[in-house]
N, CA, C and O atoms as a DFTB+ gen file, in Angstrom:
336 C
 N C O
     1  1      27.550     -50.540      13.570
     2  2      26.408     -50.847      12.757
     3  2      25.492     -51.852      13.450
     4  3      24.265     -51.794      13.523
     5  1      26.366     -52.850      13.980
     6  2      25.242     -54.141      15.064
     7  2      24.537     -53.169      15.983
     8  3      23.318     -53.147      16.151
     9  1      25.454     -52.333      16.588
    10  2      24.457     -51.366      17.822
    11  2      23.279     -50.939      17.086
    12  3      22.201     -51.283      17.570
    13  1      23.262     -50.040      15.667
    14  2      22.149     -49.538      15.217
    15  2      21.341     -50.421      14.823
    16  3      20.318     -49.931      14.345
    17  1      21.398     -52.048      14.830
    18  2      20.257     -52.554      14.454
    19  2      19.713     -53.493      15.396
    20  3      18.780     -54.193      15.002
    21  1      20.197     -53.653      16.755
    22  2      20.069     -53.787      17.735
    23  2      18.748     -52.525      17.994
    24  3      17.539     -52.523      17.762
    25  1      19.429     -51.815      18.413
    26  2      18.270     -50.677      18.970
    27  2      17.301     -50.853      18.254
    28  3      16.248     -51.137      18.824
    29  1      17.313     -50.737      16.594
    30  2      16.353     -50.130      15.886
    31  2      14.702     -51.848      16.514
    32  3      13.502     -51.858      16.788
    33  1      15.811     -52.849      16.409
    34  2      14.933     -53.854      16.461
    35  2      14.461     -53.539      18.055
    36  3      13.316     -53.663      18.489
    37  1      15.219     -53.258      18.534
    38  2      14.580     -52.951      20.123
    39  2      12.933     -52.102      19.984
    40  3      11.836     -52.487      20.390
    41  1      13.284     -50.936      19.305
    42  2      12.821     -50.017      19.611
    43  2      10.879     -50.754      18.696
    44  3       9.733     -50.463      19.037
    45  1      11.382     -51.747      17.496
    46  2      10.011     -51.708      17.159
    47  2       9.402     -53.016      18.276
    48  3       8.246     -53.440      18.267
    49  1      10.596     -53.519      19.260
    50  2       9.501     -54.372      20.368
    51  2       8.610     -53.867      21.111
    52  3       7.740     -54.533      21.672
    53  1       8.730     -52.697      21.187
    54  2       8.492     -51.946      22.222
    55  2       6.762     -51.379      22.183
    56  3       5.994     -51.012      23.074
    57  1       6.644     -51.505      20.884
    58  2       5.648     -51.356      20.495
    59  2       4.403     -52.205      20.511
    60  3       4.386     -53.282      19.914
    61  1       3.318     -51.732      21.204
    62  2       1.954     -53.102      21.210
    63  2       1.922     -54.001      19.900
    64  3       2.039     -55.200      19.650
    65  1       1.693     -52.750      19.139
    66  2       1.285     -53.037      17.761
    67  2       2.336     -54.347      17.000
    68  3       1.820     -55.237      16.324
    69  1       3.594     -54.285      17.204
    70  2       4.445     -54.860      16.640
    71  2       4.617     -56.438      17.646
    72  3       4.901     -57.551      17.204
    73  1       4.321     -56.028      19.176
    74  2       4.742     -57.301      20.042
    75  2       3.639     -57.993      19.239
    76  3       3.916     -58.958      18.527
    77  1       1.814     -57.295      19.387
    78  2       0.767     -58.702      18.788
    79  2       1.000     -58.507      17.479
    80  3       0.426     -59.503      17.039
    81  1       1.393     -57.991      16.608
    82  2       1.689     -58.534      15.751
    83  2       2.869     -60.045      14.982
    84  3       2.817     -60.884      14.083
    85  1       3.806     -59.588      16.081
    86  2       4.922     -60.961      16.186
    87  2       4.402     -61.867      16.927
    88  3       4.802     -62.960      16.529
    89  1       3.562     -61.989      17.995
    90  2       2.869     -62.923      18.440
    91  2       1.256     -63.773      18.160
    92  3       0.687     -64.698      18.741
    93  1       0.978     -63.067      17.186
    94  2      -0.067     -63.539      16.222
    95  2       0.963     -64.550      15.256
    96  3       1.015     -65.760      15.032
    97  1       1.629     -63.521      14.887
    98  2       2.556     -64.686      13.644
    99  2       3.368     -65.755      14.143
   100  3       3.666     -66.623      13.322
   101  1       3.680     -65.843      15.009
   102  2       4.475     -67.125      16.164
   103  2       3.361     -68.062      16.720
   104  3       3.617     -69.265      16.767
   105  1       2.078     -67.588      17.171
   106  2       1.215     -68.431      17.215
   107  2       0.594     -69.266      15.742
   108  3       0.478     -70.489      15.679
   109  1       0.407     -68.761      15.149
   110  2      -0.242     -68.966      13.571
   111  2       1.303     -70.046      12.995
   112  3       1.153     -71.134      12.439
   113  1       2.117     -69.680      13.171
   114  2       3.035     -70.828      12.928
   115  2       3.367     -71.633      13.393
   116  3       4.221     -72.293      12.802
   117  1       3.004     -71.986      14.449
   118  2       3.008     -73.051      16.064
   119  2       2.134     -74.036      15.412
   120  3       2.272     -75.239      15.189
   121  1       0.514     -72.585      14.994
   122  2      -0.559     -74.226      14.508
   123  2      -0.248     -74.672      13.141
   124  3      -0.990     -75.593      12.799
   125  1       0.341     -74.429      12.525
   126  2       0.612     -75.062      11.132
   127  2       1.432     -75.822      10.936
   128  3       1.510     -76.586       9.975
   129  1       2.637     -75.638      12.420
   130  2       3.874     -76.596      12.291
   131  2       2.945     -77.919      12.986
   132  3       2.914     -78.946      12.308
   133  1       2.599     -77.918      13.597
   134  2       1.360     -78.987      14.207
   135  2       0.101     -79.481      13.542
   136  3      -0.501     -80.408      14.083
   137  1      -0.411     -78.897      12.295
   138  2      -1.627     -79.202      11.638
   139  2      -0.776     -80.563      10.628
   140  3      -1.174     -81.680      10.297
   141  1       0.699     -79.733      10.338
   142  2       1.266     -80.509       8.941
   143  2       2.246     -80.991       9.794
   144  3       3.384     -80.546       9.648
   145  1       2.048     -81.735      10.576
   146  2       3.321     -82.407      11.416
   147  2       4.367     -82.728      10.705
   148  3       5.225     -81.849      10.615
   149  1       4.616     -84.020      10.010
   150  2       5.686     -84.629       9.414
   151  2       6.255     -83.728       8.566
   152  3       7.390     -83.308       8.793
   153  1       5.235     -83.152       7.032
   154  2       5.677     -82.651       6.093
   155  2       6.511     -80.746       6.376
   156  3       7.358     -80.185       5.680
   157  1       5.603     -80.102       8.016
   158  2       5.868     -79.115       8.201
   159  2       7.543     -79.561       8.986
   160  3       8.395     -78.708       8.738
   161  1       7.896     -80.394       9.593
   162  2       8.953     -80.719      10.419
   163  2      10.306     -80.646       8.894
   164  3      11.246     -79.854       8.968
   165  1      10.179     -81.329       8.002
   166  2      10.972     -81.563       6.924
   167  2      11.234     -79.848       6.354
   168  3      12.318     -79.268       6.428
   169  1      10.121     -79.334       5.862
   170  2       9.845     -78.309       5.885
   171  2      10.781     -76.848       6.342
   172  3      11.302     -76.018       5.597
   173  1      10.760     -76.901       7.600
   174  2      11.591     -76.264       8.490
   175  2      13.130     -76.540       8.656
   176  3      14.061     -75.764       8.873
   177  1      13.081     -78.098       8.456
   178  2      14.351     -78.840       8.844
   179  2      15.319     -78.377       7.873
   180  3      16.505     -78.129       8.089
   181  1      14.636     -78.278       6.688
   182  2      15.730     -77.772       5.043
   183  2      15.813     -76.194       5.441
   184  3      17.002     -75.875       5.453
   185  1      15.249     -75.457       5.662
   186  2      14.872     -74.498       5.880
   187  2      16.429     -73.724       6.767
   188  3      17.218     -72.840       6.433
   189  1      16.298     -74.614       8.004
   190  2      17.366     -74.375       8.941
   191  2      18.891     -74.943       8.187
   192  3      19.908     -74.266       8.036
   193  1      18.732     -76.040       7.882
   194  2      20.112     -76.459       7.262
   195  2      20.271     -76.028       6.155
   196  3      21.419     -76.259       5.776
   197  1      19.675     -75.502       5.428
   198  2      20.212     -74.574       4.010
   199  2      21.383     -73.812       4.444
   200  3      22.442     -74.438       4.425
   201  1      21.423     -72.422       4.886
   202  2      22.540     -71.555       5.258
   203  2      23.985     -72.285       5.729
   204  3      25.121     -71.883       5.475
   205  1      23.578     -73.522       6.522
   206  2      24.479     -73.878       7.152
   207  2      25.355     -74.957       6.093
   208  3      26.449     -75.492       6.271
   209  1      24.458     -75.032       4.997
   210  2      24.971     -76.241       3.849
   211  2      26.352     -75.289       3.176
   212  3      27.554     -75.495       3.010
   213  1      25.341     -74.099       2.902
   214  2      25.999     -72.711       1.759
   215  2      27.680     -72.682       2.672
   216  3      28.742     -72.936       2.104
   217  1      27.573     -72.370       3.929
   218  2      28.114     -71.945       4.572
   219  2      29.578     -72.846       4.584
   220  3      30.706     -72.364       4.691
   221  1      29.209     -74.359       4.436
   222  2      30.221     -75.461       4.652
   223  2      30.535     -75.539       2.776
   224  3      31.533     -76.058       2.276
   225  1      29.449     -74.912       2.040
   226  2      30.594     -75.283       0.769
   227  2      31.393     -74.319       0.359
   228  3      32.423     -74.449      -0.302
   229  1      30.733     -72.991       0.904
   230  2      31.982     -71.893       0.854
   231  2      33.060     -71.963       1.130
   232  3      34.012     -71.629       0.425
   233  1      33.086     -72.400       2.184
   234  2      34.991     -72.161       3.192
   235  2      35.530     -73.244       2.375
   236  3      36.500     -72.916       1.691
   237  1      35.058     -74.697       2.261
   238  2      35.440     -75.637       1.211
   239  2      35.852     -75.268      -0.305
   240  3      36.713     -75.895      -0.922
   241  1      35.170     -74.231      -0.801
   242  2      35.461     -74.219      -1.805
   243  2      36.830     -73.829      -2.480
   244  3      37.498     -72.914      -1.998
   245  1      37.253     -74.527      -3.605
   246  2      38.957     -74.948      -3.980
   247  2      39.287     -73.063      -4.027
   248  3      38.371     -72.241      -4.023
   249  1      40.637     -72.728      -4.064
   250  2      40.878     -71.466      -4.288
   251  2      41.491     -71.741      -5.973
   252  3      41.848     -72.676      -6.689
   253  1      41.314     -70.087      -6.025
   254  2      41.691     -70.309      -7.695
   255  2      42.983     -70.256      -7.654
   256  3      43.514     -70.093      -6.555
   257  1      43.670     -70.361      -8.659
   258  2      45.086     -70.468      -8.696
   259  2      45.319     -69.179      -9.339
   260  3      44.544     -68.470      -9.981
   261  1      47.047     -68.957      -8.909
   262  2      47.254     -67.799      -8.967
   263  2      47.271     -67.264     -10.294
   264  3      46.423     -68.101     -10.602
   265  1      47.350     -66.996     -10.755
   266  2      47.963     -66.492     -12.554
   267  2      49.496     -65.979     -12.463
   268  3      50.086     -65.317     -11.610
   269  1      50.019     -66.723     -14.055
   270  2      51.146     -66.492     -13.707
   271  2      51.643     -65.050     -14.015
   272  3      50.917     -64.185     -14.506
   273  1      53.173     -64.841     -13.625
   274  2      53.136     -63.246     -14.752
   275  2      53.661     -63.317     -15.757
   276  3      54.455     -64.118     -16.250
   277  1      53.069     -62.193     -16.167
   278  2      53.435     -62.905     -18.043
   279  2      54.794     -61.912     -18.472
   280  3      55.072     -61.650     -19.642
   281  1      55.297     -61.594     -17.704
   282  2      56.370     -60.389     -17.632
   283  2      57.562     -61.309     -17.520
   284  3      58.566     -61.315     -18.232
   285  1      57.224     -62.198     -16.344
   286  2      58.062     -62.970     -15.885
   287  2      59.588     -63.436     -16.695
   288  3      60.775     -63.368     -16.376
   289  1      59.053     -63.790     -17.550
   290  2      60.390     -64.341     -18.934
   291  2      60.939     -63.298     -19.205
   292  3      61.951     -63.371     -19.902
   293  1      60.385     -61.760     -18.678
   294  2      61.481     -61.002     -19.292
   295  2      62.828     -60.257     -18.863
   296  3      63.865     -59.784     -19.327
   297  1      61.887     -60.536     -17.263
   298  2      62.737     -59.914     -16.221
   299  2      64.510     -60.702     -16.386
   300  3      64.917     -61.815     -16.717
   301  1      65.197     -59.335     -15.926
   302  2      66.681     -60.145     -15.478
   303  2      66.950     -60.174     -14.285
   304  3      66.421     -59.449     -13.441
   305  1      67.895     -61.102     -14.051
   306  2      68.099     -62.054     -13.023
   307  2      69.337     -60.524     -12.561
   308  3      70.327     -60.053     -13.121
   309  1      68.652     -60.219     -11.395
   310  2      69.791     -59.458     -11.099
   311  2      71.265     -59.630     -10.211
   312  3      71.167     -60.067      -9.064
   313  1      72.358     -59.351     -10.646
   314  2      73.421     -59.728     -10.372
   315  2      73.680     -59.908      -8.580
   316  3      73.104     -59.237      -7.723
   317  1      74.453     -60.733      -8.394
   318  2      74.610     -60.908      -6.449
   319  2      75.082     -59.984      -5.760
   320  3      75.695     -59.046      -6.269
   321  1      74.945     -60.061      -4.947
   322  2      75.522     -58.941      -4.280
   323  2      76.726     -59.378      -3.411
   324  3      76.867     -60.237      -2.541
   325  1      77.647     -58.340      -4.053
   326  2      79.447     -58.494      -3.677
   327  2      79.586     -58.865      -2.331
   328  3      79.219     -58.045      -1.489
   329  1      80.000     -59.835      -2.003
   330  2      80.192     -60.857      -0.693
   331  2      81.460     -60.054      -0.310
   332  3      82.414     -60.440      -0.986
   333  1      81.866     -58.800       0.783
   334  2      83.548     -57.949       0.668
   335  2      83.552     -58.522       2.637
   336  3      84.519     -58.262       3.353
């Protein structure tokens, strides 16, 4: 599945239309990260550390506990097995 979206993204670089189009939008965000210096830097900064926040409270997060079985009390204890 990575191969097919590999290519597919390959295939729209390849294209004029799509390179100035990604390079209009990379320029146009160059001047805005620079027009709004401070507030665009913060901006970006949450931006980037979001995923990576999600990411550290996931694996952190407590596991649930098991449930017990509710059968459990009824089962019998089955007898040992003959030591010959």
């Amino acid at each position: 599945m990575k191969g097919a979206i590999v290519f597919a993204v390959a295939m729209l670089m390849i294209g004029p239309t799509t390179r100035a189009l990604l390079s209009g939008r990379l320029g146009a965000f160059g001047d805005w990260l620079g027009a709004w210096a401070p507030f665009s830097y913060l901006i970006v900064a949450l931006v980037l550390a979001a995923p990576i926040y999600a990411i550290q409270m996931m694996l952190s997060w407590p596991k649930p506990a098991e449930p017990e079985n509710p059968m459990a009390k009824y089962l019998r204890e089955s007898p040992p097995p003959d030591a010959d």
